[in-house]
C-alpha positions in Angstrom: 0.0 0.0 0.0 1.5 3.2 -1.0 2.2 5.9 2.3 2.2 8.6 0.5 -0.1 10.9 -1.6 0.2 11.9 -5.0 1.5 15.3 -5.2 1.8 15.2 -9.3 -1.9 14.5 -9.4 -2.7 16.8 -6.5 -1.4 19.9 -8.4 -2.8 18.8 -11.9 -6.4 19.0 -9.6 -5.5 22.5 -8.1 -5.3 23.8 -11.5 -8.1 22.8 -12.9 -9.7 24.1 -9.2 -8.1 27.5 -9.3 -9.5 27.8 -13.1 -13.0 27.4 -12.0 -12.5 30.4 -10.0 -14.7 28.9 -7.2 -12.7 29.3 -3.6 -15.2 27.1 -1.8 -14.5 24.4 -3.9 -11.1 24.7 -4.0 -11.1 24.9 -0.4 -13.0 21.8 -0.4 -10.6 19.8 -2.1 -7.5 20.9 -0.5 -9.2 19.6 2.6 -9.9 16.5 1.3 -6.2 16.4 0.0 -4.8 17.6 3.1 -6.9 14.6 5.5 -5.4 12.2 2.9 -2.3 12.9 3.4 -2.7 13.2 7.7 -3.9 9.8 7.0 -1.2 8.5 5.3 1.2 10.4 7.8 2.7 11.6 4.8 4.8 14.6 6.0 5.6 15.7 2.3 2.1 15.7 1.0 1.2 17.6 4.3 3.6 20.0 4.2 2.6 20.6 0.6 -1.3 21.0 0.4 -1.1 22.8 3.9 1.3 25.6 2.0 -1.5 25.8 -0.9 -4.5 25.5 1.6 -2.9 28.2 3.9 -2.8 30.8 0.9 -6.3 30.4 0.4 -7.2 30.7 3.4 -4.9 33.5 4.0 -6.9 35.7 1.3 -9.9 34.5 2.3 -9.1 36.7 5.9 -9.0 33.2 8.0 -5.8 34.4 9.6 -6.3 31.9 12.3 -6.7 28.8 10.3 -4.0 30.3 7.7 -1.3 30.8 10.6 -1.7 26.9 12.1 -1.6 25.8 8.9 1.9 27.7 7.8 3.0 26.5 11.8 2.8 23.5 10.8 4.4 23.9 7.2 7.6 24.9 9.6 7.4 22.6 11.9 6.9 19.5 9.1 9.8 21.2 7.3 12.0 21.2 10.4 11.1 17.7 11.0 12.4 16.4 7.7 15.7 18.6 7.9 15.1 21.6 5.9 15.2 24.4 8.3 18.3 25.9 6.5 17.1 25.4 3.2 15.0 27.8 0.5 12.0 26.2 0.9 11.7 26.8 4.9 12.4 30.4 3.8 9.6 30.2 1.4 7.4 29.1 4.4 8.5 32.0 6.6 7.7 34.1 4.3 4.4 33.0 4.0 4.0 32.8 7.7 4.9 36.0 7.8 1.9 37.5 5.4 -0.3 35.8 7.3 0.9 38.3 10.3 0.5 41.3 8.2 -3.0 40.7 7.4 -3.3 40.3 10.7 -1.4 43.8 11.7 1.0 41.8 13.4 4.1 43.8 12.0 6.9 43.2 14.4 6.4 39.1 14.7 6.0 39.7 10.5 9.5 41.6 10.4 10.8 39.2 12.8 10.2 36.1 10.4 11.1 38.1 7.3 14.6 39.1 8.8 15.3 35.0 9.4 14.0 34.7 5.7 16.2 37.3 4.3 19.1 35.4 5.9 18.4 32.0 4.9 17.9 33.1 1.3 21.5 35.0 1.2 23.3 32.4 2.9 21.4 29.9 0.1 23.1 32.4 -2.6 19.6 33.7 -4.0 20.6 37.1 -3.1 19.6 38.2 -6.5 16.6 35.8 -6.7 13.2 37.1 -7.8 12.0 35.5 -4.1 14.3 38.2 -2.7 12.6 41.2 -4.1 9.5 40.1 -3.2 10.6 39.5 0.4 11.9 43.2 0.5 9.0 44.5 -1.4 7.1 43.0 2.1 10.4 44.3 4.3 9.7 47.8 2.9 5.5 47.3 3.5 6.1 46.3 7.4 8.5 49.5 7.6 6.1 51.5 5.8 4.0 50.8 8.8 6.0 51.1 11.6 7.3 54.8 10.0 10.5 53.5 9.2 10.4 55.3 6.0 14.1 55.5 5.3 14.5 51.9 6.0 11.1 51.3 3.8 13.1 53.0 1.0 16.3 51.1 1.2 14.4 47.7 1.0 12.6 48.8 -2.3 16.0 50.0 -3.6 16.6 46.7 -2.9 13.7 45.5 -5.0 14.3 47.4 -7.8 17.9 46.7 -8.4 17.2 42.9 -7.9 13.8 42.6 -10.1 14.8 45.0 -12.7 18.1 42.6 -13.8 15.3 39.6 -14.2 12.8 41.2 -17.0 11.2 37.6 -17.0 9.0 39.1 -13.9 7.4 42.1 -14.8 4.6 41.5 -12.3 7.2 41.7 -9.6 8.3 45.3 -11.0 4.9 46.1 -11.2 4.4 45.3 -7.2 7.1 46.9 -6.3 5.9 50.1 -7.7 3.0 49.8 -6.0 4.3 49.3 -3.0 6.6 52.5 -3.9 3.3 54.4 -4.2 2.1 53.2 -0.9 5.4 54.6 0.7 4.9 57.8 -1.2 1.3 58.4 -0.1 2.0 58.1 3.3 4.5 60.5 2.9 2.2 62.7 1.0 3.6 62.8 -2.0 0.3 62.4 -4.0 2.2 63.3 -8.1 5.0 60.7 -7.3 2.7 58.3 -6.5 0.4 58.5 -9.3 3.5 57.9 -11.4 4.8 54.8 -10.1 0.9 53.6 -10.4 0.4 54.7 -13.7 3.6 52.8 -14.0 2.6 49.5 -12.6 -1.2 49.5 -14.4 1.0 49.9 -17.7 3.2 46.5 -16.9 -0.2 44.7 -15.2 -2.5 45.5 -18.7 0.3 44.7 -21.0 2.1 42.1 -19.2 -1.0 40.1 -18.0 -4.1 41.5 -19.4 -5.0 42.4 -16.6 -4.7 39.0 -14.9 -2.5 39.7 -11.9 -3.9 39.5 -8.4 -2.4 42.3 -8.0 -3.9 44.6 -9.8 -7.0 45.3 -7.7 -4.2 47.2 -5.2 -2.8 49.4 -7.8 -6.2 50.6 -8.5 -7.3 51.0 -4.8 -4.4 52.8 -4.4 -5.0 55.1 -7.0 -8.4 55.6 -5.5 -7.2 56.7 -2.8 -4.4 58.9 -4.2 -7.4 61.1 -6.0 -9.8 61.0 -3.3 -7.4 62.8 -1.4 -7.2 65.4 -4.2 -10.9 65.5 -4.0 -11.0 64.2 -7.3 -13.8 62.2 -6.6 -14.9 60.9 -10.0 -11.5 59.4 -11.1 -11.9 58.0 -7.4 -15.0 56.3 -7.8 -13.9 54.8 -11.4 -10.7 53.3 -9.6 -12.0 52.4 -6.4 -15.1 50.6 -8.7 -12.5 49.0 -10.5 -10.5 47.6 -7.7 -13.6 46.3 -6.6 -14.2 44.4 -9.2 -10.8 42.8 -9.4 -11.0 42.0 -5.7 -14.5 39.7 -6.4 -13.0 38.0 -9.1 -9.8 37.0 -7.8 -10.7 36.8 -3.6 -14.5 36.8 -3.7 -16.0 39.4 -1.0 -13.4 39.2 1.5 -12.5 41.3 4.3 -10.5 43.5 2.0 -13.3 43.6 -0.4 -15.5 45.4 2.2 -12.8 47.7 3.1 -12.8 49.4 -0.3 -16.7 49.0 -0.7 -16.2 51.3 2.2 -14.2 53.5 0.7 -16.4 54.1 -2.6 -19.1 54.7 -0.7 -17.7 57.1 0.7 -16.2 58.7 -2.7 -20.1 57.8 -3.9 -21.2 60.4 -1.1 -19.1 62.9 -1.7 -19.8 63.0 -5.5 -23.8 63.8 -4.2 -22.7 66.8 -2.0 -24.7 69.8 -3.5 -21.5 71.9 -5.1 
């Protein structure tokens, strides 16, 4: 009797689930995956679906569930001897999103940090994974106020993702996450130019495909609601909202920016 699942067939199913576009169901089967593999005490298959079942959940905004799952990513990982290894890097990294969704910046930074370190001593110092770990070191900064060190890590970013044209969606993130830095710091016309620049690389680059895309419009929402520009607001804000549905379904982030075009919505009927 074989011990161990089929990992070859599990990911053939996971794309034909992530195709359908339909979370619960996808959620349904990597559960069903995922109780196979407990079964079979298959630390490999567990380690495995529980990574894929712990994004999902993650943007689904079931921080809990997502955070034991990616624990135990790490702790199956550790068991099998791969705590120095990129793939134990790759699951702090994860771990670690799960914390910023959950405003939990310092334990986020903390597991980044170890992440960081692991990747360099690995020699994927120039790795794509590495400018997407400090496109997440420069976000946690961004919130804590660290601006200076928010900008080194996205210098950072840049120099590694723009030497690896293969990932244009990762140069598109990064600007985005430039723009975030560069609202809080109010600089509204800097930050509408690195948007500009990422919706560019997002409509060409993936027809508008990327998950990403729904924050590159929110953001530019809210760049021109704070001009008081409220119908170029509403379009992006509506837009975003859209993106969000068809990639996440109506999660927590998706009532955040309903929020925020209501708003825009109000202030466009204020007498003038």
């Amino acid at each position: 009797m074989d011990d161990r699942v089929n990992l070859q067939e599990f990911y053939n199913g996971l794309d034909i689930m992530f195709e359908k576009k339909n979370s619960l169901e996808t959620k349904r089967y990597l559960e069903s995956w995922l109780n196979a593999a407990e079964e079979k005490n298959d630390l490999s298959g567990m380690t495995a679906v529980a990574n894929e079942l712990g994004g999902l959940c993650r943007a689904a905004g079931e921080l809990d569930r997502a955070r034991e799952l990616y624990k135990n990513v790490l702790n199956n990982l550790e068991r099998m001897g791969l705590s120095s290894t990129e793939h134990y890097a790759t699951a702090l990294i994860n771990t670690g999103d799960v914390h910023i969704n959950a405003r939990e910046y310092p334990q986020a930074l903390q597991l980044f940090l170890q992440a960081e370190q692991i990747l360099q001593d690995c020699g994927l110092g120039g790795d794509y994974r590495m400018a997407a770990l400090c496109n997440n070191i420069s976000a946690i900064y961004r919130e804590l106020g660290e601006y200076a060190k928010a900008e080194q890590a996205l210098d950072t970013a840049f120099r590694i993702i723009k030497g690896l044209p293969q990932f244009k969606g990762e140069l598109a993130t990064t600007y985005v996450n430039l723009a975030e830095l560069q609202i809080r710091q109010n600089k509204l016309e800097m930050a509408k130019e690195s948007l500009f620049a990422a919706l560019k690389i997002y409509e060409e680059n993936t027809g508008g495909k990327d998950v990403h895309y729904s924050a590159a419009n929110a953001s530019l929402g809210e760049v021109f609601y704070c001009e008081k520009n409220y119908l170029l607001a509403e379009k992006y804000y509506a837009k975003a909202l859209e993106l969000i549905e068809r990639d996440f379904g109506k999660t927590p982030y998706y009532e955040l920016i309903a929020r925020n075009l209501q708003r825009v919505r109000e202030n466009l009927q204020q007498p003038r």
